[in-house]
C-alpha positions in Angstrom: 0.0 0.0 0.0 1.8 3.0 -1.1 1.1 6.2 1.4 -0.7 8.8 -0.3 -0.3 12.9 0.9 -3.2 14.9 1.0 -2.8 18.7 -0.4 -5.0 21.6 0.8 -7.2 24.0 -1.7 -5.0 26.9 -1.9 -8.4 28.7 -1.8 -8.5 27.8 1.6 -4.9 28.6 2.6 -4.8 32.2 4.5 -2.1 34.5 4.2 -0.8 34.1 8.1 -1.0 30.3 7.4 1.7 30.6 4.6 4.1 33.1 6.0 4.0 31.0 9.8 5.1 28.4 7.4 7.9 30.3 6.2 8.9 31.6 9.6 11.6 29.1 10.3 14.5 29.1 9.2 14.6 24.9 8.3 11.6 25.6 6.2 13.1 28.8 4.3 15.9 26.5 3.5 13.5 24.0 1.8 11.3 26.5 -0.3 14.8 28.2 -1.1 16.2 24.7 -2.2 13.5 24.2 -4.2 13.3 27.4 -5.7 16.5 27.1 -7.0 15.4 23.5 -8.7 13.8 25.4 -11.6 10.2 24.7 -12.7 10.4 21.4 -12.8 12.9 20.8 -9.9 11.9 18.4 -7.3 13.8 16.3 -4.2 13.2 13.5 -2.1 12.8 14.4 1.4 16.3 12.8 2.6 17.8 14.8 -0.8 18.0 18.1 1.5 21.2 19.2 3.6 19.3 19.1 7.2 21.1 17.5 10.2 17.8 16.1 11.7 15.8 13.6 13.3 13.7 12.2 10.6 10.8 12.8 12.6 11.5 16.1 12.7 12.5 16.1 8.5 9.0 15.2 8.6 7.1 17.5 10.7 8.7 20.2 8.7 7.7 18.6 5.2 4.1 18.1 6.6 3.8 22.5 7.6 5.0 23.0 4.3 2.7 20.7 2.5 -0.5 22.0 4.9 0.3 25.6 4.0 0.1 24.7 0.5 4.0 25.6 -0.7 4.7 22.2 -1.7 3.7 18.8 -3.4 4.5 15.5 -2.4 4.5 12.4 -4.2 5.9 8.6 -3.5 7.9 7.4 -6.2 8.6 3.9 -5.1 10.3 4.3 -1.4 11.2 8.2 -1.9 8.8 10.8 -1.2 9.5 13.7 -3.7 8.9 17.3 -3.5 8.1 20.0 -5.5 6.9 23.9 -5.4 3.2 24.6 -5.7 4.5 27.3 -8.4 1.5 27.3 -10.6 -1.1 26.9 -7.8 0.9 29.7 -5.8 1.1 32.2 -8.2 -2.7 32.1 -8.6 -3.7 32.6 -5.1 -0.1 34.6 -4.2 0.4 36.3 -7.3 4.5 37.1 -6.8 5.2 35.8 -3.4 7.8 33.0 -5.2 9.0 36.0 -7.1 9.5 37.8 -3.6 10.7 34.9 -2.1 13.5 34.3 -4.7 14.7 37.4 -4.5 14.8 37.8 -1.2 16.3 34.7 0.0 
């Protein structure tokens, strides 16, 4: 049984939701990682340069996925990640822009 991730309507995401998301510095490390994949970038969760507990790898993978920033997907035993770019820019037109640039 391969584990499936649920994904929130970013029509139901609030602004404070997304930026508490982006308040720590782990996190920021993660969107900026990913940023810098391109459009079509995408990394399995152990694929990130974090000295962590995996339950804590987690936990920060799951507040990014609730707030709507990223995508998960199992690829056999991998979970891979990816930006919500298209979804994002809908609901926060030029927040990745800001974030790129800013980070």
């Amino acid at each position: 049984m391969t584990k499936e991730y649920l994904h929130p309507d970013l029509n139901t995401v609030a602004l404070p939701t997304l930026m508490q998301a982006l308040s720590d510095p782990v996190r920021v490390g993660i969107v900026r990682q990913l940023l810098s994949a391109g459009k079509d970038g995408e990394f399995a969760c152990n694929d990130f340069p974090m000295k962590l507990a995996k339950a804590t790898r987690s936990h920060h993978f799951q507040i990014l996925r609730e707030a709507g920033l990223i995508q998960t997907r199992v690829e056999g035993t991998r979970c891979m990640n990816s930006l919500r770019r298209k979804d994002l820019q809908k609901r926060f037109p030029s927040l990745l822009d800001f974030l790129e640039n800013s980070l």
